[in-house]
C-alpha positions, 0 to 999 in steps of 0.5 A: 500500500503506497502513501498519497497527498492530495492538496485541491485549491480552494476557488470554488468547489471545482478543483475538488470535485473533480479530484473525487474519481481520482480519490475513488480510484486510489482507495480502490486500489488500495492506496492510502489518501491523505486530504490537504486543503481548506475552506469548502474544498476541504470541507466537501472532501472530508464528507465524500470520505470521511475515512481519509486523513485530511490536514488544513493546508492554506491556499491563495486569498481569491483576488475576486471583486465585487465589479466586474474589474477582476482583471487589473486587480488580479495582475496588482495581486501578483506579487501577492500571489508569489509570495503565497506560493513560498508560504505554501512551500513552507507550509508543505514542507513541515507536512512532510516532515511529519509523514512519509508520502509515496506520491503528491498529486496537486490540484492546481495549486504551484507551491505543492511539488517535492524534489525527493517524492514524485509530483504530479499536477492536475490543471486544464489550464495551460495558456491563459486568455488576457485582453490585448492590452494584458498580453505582455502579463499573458506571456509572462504568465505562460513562461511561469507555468511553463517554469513551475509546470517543470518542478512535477514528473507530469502535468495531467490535463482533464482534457482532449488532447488539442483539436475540434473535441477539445473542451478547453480550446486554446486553454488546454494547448502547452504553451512552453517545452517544459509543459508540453513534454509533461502534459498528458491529456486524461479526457475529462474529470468529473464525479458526476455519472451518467444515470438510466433515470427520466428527466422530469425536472426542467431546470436545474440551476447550479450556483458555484465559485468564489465570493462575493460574486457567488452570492450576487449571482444566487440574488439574480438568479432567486429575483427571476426564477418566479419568471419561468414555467417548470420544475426547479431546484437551486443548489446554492453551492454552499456545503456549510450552510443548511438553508434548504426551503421551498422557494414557490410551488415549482422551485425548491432551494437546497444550500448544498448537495452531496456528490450523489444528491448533485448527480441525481438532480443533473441527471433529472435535469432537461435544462442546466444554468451554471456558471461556464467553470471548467468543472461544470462543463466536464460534468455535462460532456460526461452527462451528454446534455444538449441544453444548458445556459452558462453564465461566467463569472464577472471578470474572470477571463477563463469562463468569459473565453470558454463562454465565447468558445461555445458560443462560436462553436455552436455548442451552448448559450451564454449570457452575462449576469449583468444582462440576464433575462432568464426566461429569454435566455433560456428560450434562446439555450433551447435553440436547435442552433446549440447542439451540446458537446460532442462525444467524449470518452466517459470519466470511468474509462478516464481515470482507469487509463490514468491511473495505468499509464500515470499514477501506477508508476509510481505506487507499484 
C-alpha cells in the first residue's frame, strides 16, 4: 500500500470535485489518501470520505471583486500571489516532515511539488486568455507555468488532447517545452455519472465559485426564477450552510448537495444554468446534455473565453449576469442552433487509463 497527498485549491468547489474519481480510484486500489486543503474544498472532501486523513493546508486569498474589474486587480495581486506560493512551500514542507508520502498529486495549486517524492499536477489550464492590452502579463504568465509546470514528473490535463473535441480550446494547448513534454491529456474529470433515470425536472440551476460574486449571482438568479414555467431546484453551492426551503410551488432551494444528491438532480435535469467553470462543463460532456445556459463569472477571463468558445462553436448559450433575462435566455439555450458537446470518452474509462499509464508508476 503506497502513501498519497492530495492538496485541491480552494476557488470554488471545482478543483475538488473533480479530484473525487481520482480519490475513488486510489482507495480502490488500495492506496492510502491523505486530504490537504481548506475552506469548502476541504470541507466537501472530508464528507465524500470521511475515512481519509485530511490536514488544513492554506491556499491563495481569491483576488475576486465585487465589479466586474477582476482583471487589473488580479495582475496588482501578483506579487501577492508569489509570495503565497513560498508560504505554501513552507507550509508543505513541515507536512512532510511529519509523514512519509509515496506520491503528491496537486490540484492546481504551484507551491505543492517535492524534489525527493514524485509530483504530479492536475490543471486544464495551460495558456491563459488576457485582453490585448494584458498580453505582455499573458506571456509572462505562460513562461511561469511553463517554469513551475517543470518542478512535477507530469502535468495531467482533464482534457482532449488539442483539436475540434477539445473542451478547453486554446486553454488546454502547452504553451512552453517544459509543459508540453509533461502534459498528458486524461479526457475529462468529473464525479458526476451518467444515470438510466427520466428527466422530469426542467431546470436545474447550479450556483458555484468564489465570493462575493457567488452570492450576487444566487440574488439574480432567486429575483427571476418566479419568471419561468417548470420544475426547479437551486443548489446554492454552499456545503456549510443548511438553508434548504421551498422557494414557490415549482422551485425548491437546497444550500448544498452531496456528490450523489448533485448527480441525481443533473441527471433529472432537461435544462442546466451554471456558471461556464471548467468543472461544470466536464460534468455535462460526461452527462451528454444538449441544453444548458452558462453564465461566467464577472471578470474572470477563463469562463468569459470558454463562454465565447461555445458560443462560436455552436455548442451552448451564454449570457452575462449583468444582462440576464432568464426566461429569454433560456428560450434562446433551447435553440436547435446549440447542439451540446460532442462525444467524449466517459470519466470511468478516464481515470482507469490514468491511473495505468500515470499514477501506477509510481505506487507499484
Amino acid at each position: 500500500m503506497a502513501h498519497v497527498l492530495i492538496s485541491s485549491l480552494n476557488w470554488g468547489l471545482g478543483h475538488a470535485t473533480r479530484d473525487i474519481p481520482v480519490i475513488n480510484k486510489l482507495l480502490d486500489q488500495h492506496h492510502d489518501v491523505t486530504i490537504a486543503a481548506c475552506g469548502n474544498a476541504l470541507a466537501v472532501l472530508e464528507k465524500e470520505f470521511p475515512e481519509c486523513r485530511s490536514i488544513t493546508f492554506p491556499d491563495y486569498p481569491v483576488p475576486y471583486s465585487t465589479s466586474r474589474f477582476f482583471l487589473p486587480k488580479f495582475v496588482a495581486f501578483f506579487p501577492l500571489m508569489l509570495r503565497a506560493i513560498s508560504d505554501e512551500r513552507k507550509h508543505l514542507s513541515s507536512i512532510l516532515a511529519k509523514n512519509k508520502y509515496d506520491l503528491i498529486i496537486s490540484d492546481n495549486r504551484l507551491g505543492v511539488y517535492s524534489s525527493t517524492i514524485p509530483s504530479v499536477f492536475i490543471t486544464h489550464q495551460l495558456h491563459y486568455h488576457l485582453p490585448m492590452i494584458f498580453w505582455p502579463v499573458e506571456l509572462l504568465a505562460v513562461a511561469m507555468n511553463g517554469y513551475l509546470h517543470g518542478k512535477y514528473r507530469q502535468v495531467i490535463v482533464p482534457d482532449n488532447p488539442p483539436g475540434p473535441t477539445a473542451l478547453a480550446g486554446k486553454l488546454s494547448r502547452p504553451g512552453t517545452d517544459e509543459t508540453q513534454k509533461r502534459a498528458y491529456f486524461s479526457g475529462i474529470l468529473t464525479s458526476t455519472r451518467q444515470l438510466d433515470i427520466r428527466q422530469d425536472l426542467d431546470y436545474l440551476v447550479m450556483i458555484s465559485g468564489p465570493e462575493p460574486q457567488r452570492t450576487r449571482l444566487e440574488e439574480i438568479l432567486m429575483n427571476q426564477i418566479h419568471e419561468i414555467e417548470g420544475t426547479s431546484v437551486i443548489l446554492l453551492g454552499s456545503p456549510r450552510n443548511n438553508d434548504n426551503r421551498k422557494h414557490s410551488k415549482n422551485c425548491q432551494v437546497m444550500a448544498y448537495a452531496s456528490t450523489r444528491e448533485k448527480e441525481y438532480l443533473m441527471n433529472r435535469a432537461k435544462c442546466i444554468i451554471c456558471r461556464s467553470g471548467y468543472t461544470s462543463l466536464m460534468e455535462i460532456a460526461e452527462l451528454k446534455k444538449r441544453h444548458a445556459l452558462f453564465i461566467p463569472t464577472p471578470g474572470q477571463t477563463e469562463q468569459e473565453y470558454l463562454s465565447w468558445y461555445y458560443e462560436k462553436k455552436g455548442w451552448f448559450h451564454s449570457q452575462s449576469q449583468y444582462h440576464l433575462n432568464l426566461p429569454e435566455d433560456i428560450r434562446l439555450a433551447h435553440q436547435p442552433r446549440y447542439t451540446g458537446f460532442p462525444s467524449v470518452p466517459s470519466t470511468r474509462e478516464n481515470v482507469n487509463r490514468l491511473y495505468d499509464r500515470v499514477l501506477a508508476q509510481y505506487l507499484e
